[in-house]
N, C-alpha and C positions, 0 to 999 in steps of 0.2 A: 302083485306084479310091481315092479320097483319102478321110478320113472324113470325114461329112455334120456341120452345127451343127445342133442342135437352137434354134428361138425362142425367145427366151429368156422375151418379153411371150406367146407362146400354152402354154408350159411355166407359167408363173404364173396360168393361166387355165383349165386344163383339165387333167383325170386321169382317166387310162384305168382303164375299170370292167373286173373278171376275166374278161366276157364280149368286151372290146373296143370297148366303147361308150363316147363320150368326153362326160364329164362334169363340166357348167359353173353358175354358180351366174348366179342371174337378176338384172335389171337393174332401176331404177329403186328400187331400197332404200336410198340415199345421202342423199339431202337432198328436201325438200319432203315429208316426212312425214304433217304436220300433215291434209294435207285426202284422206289416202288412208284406207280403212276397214281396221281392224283384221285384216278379213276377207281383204283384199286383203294387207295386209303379211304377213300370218299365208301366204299361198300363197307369198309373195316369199322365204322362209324357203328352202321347199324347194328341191331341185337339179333344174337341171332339165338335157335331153340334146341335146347337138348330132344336128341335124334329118340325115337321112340325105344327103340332097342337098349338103351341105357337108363330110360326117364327110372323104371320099378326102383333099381341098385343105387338112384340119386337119391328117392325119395325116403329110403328108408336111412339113409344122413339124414334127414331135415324133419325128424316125425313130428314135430310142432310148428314147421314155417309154410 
């Protein structure tokens, strides 16, 4: 069996939590700032988890991470 590549764009995207949970940082924090509330950017901060229904199809990009 030949060795597998890991993605190299879902390898810069996401990190396996100790429990096995793959975790990704949320979208819309880049530009158009100005008219989002603080409150909102303040949530955008945190990490957030690839939803269960996707984690299999992620993990099989990352068979060594």
């Amino acid at each position: 069996m030949p060795k597998l590549k890991t993605n190299k764009a879902a390898a810069k995207r996401f990190k396996v939590t100790g429990t096995g949970k793959l975790k990704r940082s949320k979208a819309n924090k880049q530009h158009i700032l100005g008219k989002k509330s603080t409150k909102r950017k303040r949530g955008l901060r945190k990490a957030g988890y690839v939803d269960k229904t996707n984690e299999k199809p992620m993990k099989k990009l990352l068979p060594y991470i």
